[in-house]
C-alpha positions in Angstrom: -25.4 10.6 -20.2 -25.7 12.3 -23.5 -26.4 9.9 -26.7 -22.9 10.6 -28.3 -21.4 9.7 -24.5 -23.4 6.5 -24.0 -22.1 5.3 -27.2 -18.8 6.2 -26.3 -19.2 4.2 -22.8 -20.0 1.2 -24.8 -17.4 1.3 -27.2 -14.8 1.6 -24.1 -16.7 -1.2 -22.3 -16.3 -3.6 -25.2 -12.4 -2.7 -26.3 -11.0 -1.7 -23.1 -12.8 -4.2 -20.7 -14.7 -6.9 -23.3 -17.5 -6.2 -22.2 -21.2 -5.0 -22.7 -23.7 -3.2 -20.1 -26.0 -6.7 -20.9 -22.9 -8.0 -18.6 -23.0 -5.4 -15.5 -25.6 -6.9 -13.6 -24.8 -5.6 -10.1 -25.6 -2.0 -9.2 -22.0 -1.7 -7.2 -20.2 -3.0 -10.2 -22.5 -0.8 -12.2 -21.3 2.4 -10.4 -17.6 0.8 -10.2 -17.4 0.8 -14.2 -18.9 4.0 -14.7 -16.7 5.6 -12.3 -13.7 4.2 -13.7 -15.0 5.7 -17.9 -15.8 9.1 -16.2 -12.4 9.4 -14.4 -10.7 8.5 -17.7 -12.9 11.0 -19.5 -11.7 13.5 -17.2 -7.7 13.7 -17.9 -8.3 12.8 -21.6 -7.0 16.1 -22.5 -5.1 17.1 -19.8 -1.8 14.3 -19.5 1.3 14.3 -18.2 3.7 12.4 -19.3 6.6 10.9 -17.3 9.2 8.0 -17.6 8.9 5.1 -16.1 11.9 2.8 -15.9 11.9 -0.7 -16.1 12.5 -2.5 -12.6 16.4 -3.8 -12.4 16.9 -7.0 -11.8 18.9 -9.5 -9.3 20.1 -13.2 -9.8 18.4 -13.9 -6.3 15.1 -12.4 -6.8 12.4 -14.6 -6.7 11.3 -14.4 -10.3 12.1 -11.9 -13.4 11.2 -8.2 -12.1 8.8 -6.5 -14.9 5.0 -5.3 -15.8 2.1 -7.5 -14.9 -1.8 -7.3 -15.7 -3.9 -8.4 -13.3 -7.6 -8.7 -12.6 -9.2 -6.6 -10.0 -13.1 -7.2 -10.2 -15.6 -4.5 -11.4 -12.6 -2.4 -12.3 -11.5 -4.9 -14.9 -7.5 -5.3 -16.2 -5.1 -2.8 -14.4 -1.3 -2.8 -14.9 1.2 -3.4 -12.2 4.8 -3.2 -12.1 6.6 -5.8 -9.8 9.9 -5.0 -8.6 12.0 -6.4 -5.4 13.3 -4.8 -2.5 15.6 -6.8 -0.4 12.9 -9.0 1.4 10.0 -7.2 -0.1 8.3 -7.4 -3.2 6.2 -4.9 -4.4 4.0 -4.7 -7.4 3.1 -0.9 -8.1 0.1 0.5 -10.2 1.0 1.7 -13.5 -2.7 2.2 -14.1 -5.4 2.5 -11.5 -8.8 3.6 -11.1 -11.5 5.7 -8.8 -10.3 3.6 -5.5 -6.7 3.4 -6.1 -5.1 5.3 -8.3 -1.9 4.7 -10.5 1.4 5.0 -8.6 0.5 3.2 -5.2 1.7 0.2 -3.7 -0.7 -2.1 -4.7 0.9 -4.8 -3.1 3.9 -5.6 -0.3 5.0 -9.3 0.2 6.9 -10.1 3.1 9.8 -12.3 1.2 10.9 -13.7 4.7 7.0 -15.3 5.6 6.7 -18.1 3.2 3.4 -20.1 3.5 2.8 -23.7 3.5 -0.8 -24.3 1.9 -2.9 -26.9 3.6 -4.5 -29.8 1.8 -6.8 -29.0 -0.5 -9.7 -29.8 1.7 -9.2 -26.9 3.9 -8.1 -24.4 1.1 -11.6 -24.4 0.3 -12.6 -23.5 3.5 -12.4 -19.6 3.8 -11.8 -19.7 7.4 -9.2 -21.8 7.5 -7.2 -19.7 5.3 -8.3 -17.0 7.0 -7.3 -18.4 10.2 -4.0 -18.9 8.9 -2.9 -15.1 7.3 -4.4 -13.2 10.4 -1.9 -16.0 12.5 0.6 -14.6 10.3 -0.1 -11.0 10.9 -0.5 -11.3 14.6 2.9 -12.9 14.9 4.5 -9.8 12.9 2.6 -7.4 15.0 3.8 -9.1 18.6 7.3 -8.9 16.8 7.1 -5.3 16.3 5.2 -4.7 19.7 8.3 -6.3 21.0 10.8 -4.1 19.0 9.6 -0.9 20.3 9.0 -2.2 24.0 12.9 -3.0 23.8 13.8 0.2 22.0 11.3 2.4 24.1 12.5 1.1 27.7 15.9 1.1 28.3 18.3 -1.4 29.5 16.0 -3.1 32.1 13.4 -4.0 29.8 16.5 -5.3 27.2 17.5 -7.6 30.1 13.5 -8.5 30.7 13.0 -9.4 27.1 16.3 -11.4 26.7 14.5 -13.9 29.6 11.4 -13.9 27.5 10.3 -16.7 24.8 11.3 -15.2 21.6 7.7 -14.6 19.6 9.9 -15.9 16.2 8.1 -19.1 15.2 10.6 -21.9 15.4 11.2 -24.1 12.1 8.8 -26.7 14.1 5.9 -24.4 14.8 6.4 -22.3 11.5 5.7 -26.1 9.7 2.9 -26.2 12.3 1.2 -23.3 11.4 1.6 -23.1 7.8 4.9 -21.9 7.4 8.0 -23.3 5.7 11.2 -21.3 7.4 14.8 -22.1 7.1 17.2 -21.5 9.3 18.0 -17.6 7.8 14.2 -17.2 7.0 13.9 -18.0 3.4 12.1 -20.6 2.0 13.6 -23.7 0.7 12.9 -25.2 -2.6 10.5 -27.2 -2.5 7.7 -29.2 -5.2 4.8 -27.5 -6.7 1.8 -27.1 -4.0 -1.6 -28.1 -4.9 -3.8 -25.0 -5.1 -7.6 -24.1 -5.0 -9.5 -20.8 -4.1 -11.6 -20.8 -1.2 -15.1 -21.1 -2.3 -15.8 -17.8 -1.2 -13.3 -16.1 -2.9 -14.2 -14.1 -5.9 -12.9 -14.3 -8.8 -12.9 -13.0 -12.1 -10.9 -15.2 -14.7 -11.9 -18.9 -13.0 -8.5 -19.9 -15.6 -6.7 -20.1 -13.1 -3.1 -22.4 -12.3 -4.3 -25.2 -9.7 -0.7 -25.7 -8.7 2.5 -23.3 -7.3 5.4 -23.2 -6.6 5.8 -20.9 -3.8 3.3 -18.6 -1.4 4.3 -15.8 1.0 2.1 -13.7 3.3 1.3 -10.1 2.0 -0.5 -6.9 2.2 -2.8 -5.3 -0.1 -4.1 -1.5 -0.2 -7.8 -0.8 -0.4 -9.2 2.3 -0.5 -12.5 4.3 -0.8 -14.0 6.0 -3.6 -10.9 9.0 -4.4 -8.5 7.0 -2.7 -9.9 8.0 0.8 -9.6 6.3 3.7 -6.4 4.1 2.1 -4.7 0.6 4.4 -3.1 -2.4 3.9 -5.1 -5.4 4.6 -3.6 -9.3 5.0 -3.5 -11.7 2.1 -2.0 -14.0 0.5 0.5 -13.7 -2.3 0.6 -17.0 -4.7 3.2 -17.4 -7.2 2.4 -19.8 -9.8 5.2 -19.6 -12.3 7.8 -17.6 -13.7 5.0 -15.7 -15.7 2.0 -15.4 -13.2 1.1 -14.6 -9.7 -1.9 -14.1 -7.5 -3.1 -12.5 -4.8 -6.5 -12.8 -2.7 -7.5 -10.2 -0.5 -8.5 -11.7 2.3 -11.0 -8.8 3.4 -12.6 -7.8 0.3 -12.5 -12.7 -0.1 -11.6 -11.7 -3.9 -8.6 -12.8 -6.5 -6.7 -11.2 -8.3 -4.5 -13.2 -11.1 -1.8 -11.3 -12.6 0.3 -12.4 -15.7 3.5 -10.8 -17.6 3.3 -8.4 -20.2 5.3 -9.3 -23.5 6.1 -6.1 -24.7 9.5 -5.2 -24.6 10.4 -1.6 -23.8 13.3 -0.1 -25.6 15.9 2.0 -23.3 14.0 1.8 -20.0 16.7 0.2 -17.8 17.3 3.0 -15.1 20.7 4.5 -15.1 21.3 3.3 -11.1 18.7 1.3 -8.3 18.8 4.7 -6.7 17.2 6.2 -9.4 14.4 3.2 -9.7 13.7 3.7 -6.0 13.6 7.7 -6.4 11.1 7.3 -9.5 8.3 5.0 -6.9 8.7 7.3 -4.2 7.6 10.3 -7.0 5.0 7.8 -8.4 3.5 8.0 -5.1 2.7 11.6 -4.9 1.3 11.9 -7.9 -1.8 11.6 -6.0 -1.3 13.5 -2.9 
């Protein structure tokens, strides 16, 4: 890196991330960073604009729709926008770096999986938690296993699956296993629930809430260096208050901690929800 370059790299480390290479002591997070200044380096003069509208908003969703930044390790503050979608929430890159790029689905939450945290005791024990998302996502895949068995085999196996214990958690095992169901599959209100990370969980700002009000099970994407190789892996989706959620990605055990933007946007609202929808699905290729 040329002299005028290296000085540039600091300057961007310090004002964009508040940081200084006497902080980057890991060579992953080391390559991570300097990733993340080449890729921005590399569209500085060729950008293309396009408007983004502001996510409408519901009296029933579960907070106030808007933009977020959140944490994501090496890569530093990122900005998502979180908007609702019947039973799903999803909070959408607005910027993104070398792994996943701006316009993905960062995260999906399942509205209708609400999770009861344990006692603190066994928060802090990675594999409880653990034990109790992956219980979550085998339940939704025997569900769906289920769904195309019926569709796929006709009448007979309609009949044969009628006869069959439904794989739906009951209110009584849902409480058992975490969950906190109703009778239509939302979650009731409830008090704040004491909260803790795992002590294997990463995370970046240590600042943050030790109580919620709410968590639900989720899915975040992860991808490899030029978004290759992208999924969606299990976590869990903690909201703490009107103003901040969090996330922890149960494979990669890190947090992420994301709180609203102030800014207010001028003429942004989106003429109908059709067109907000339209706009993420062509956010989405922007990358492919």
């Amino acid at each position: 890196m040329s002299g005028g370059r290296q000085e540039e790299f600091r300057t961007w480390l310090r004002d964009d991330l508040g940081r200084t290479l006497d902080d980057i002591f890991h060579e992953h997070m080391q390559e991570l960073i300097l990733m993340k200044f080449i890729y921005i380096c590399q569209y500085d003069n060729c950008l293309t604009y396009r408007r983004i509208y502001h996510p409408p908003s519901r009296p029933d969703d579960l907070v106030k729709p808007g933009f977020f930044k959140g944490t994501y390790g090496s890569h530093g503050l990122e900005i998502v926008m979180l908007s609702f979608h019947g039973m799903t929430a999803k909070a959408t890159k607005i910027t993104g770096d070398p792994n996943v790029p701006a316009g993905q689905p960062t995260l999906e939450v399942d509205l209708t999986r609400p999770v009861r945290l344990p006692s603190i005791e066994q928060l802090r024990n990675f594999s409880e938690l653990s034990r109790l998302i992956l219980d979550i996502r085998n339940l939704i895949s025997r569900e769906q296993r289920l769904a195309g068995g019926v569709e796929d085999a006709g009448s007979s196996s309609r009949v044969e699956s009628a006869q069959a214990p439904s794989p739906v958690a009951s209110a009584e095992e849902s409480a058992a296993n975490g969950l906190d169901a109703s009778e239509n599959g939302e979650q009731q209100p409830q008090d704040l629930q004491a909260f803790a990370l795992p002590e294997e969980v990463m995370a970046r700002n240590e600042d943050y809430p030790r109580s919620c009000r709410v968590c639900y099970y989720g899915t975040g994407l992860i991808a490899g260096h030029g978004f290759s190789s992208p999924e969606r892996t299990p976590g869990l989706f903690i909201l703490f208050d009107d103003n901040r959620f969090g996330f922890i990605w149960l494979e990669l055990k890190s947090f992420s901690l994301y709180s609203r933007m102030t800014d207010r946007f001028q003429n942004s609202q989106p003429p109908s929800p059709e067109a907000f929808d339209e706009m993420l699905r062509a956010m989405q290729l922007w990358t492919t």
